[in-house]
C-alpha positions, 0 to 999 in steps of 0.5 A: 527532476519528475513532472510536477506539473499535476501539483497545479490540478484542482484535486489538490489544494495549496497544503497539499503542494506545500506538503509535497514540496517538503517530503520531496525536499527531505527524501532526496536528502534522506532516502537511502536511493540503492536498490534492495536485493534477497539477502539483505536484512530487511527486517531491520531496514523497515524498522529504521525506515519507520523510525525515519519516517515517525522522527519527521512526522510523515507518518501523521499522514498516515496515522493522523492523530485525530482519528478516522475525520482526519485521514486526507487521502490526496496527502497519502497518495502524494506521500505515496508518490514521492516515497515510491519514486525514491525507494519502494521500500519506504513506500511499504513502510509508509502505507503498512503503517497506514492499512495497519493500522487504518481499521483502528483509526476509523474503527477503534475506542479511544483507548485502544487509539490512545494505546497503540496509535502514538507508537504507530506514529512514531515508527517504533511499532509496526502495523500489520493487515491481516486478511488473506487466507491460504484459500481467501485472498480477493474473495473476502465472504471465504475466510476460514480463520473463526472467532468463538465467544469465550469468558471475556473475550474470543478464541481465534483459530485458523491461518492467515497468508502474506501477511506483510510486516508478518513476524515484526508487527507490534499487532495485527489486525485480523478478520475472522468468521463469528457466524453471525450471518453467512459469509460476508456478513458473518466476519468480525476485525480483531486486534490481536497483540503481537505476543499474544499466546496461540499466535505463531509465525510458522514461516516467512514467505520471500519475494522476488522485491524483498519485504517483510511478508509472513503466514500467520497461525492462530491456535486457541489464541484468546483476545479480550472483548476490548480488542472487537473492533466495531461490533460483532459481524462488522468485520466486512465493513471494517476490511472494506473501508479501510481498503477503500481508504487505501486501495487509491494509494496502491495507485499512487504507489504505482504512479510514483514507480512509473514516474521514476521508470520515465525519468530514468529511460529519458535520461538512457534515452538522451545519453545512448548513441547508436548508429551515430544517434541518441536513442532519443533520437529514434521515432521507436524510441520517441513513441515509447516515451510518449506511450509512458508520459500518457499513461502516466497522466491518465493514471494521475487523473484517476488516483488523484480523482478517486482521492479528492472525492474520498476527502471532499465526501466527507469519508463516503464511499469511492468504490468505484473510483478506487477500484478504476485508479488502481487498477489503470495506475497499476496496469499502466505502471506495469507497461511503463516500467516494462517500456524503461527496461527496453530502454536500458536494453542488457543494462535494463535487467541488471542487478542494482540498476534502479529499472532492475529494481523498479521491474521487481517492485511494481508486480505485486501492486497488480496482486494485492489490496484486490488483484486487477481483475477483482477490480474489473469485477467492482467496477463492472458491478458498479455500472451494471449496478 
């Protein structure tokens, strides 16, 4: 059973305990705990995964019905959490519906809302964030995908990279270059629909923890001024604070990985006897537990700061505190998860042992959403600033 001691910090108010209490009820009963391996159709299990998750209504957390006001950043950190501690692949789920679709909740016309969010929320369409590059990842002002006006709407050409949900999104929202101003300032966020002609899926990219990633092609791919998301040259803006939104759940994601790594090496550590002891009983093995349990708290108190000054802000801007939780809640989960297979010793690198699984998965938080040295960058920003 994890620590739930965190749930009685004032971050959180009683909705958001009561929230917890139930996603953690329902996960343990319905969250399929075996770990994913290359091989496996995962296409089809993040499909199901999203209609388990819209069937009971998690992803109104995630999608919330009414609109950008109602997105509460410590209940997506909490869902995050939880789903990250019982499958990692129903915390992707979970946060591709979000990002995926956060730049339509917070930015989009009430038709475009009405149109795509309720499928979103429901899990029968999946949601996907287009905006790395093959040359454009965490330096943003870079993109080269453009968008020149056309009659009634736009022509997208370019190529975007690791686009997760690439290739089973119902839509994409993508960030292209207008020219309105020169680099940041001349980028636009476009809704382009999944069979929209021009846009192709030239291959799927995989990785060492199985997701649904892809490279995107655009080619005189047309979509209709209703699709422009904000104005012309807002696309900065758009990308920013949708990552501001969700940047701090990349921290929680993390914190539920190395929650999960720390009960399972207590478990290893109290059952293994060596040399006539338990594990547990070795000081070596004590100082790695009480390394684990400090990180884990430390990163607790940066995510769920970072998400209750998000909500009681009223929707400003957490730059900073989004860029600290992520970044100590990532790096520190790294070093969790890296101490828990230590543990487990031979066991520890095995295929379906779940630190195994935990050791492929928490890589990548270090990358993506701003790799962890961009994040010392925003930070160093802020307080030269």
């Amino acid at each position: 059973m994890p620590d739930t001691s965190f749930l009685d910090w004032p971050f959180l108010e009683d909705r958001h305990r009561d929230f917890a209490q139930r996603l953690e009820a329902w996960a343990a009963a319905h969250i399929d705990p075996r770990p994913h391996h290359a091989g496996e159709d995962v296409d089809a299990a993040c499909r199901a995964l999203a209609l388990q998750l819209g069937e009971a209504a998690w992803l109104d957390a995630s999608v919330p019905a009414g609109g950008g006001a109602a997105l509460d950043v410590r209940r997506l950190c909490l869902a995050r959490e939880i789903l990250a501690r019982h499958s990692g692949l129903a915390d992707f789920v979970f946060a591709m519906q979000g990002l995926g679709s956060g730049p339509i909740t917070l930015f989009g016309s009430e038709a475009m809302r009405q149109r795509i969010l309720p499928e979103v929320r429901a899990g029968r369409r999946l949601a996907a964030f287009a905006l790395s590059e093959p040359d454009a990842g965490s330096d943003v002002a870079a993109l080269a995908t453009t968008a020149v006006r056309v009659e009634g709407g736009w022509r997208l050409d370019g190529e975007k990279t690791w686009i997760s949900n690439g290739g089973i999104a119902g839509q994409y929202v993508v960030f292209a270059r207008t020219g309105e101003a020169l680099r940041a300032r001349g980028l636009s966020a476009f809704v382009v629909e999944a069979d929209t002609p021009g846009l192709s899926v030239p291959h799927r990219i995989t990785v060492i923890a199985p997701h649904p990633l892809a490279t995107l092609r655009f080619d005189n791919c047309i979509v209709p001024d209703a699709n422009l998301l904000g104005a012309p040259g807002d696309g900065f803006k758009v990308a920013m604070a949708t990552l501001d939104v969700f940047r701090t759940t990349v921290g929680a994601a993390a914190l539920g990985f190395a929650r999960r790594a720390l009960d399972e090496a207590t478990g290893r550590a109290r059952a293994r006897k060596m040399f006539g002891r338990t594990l547990a009983d070795m000081e070596t093995t004590q100082a790695k537990i009480a390394d684990m349990a400090l990180a884990i708290d430390t990163s607790a108190l940066l995510v769920y700061r970072a998400a209750w000054k998000r909500d009681v802000s009223g929707g400003g801007r957490i730059t900073r505190e989004a860029a600290m939780a992520k970044l100590h809640a990532t790096e520190s989960a790294q070093r969790v998860i890296d101490d828990a297979v230590q543990i487990f010793g031979g066991l520890g690198v095995t295929a379906g042992v779940k630190v195994e699984e935990l050791y492929r998965e928490i890589r990548a938080l270090r990358i993506y959403e701003g790799a962890s040295e961009v994040q010392k960058l925003i930070i160093a920003r802020q307080v030269l600033g």
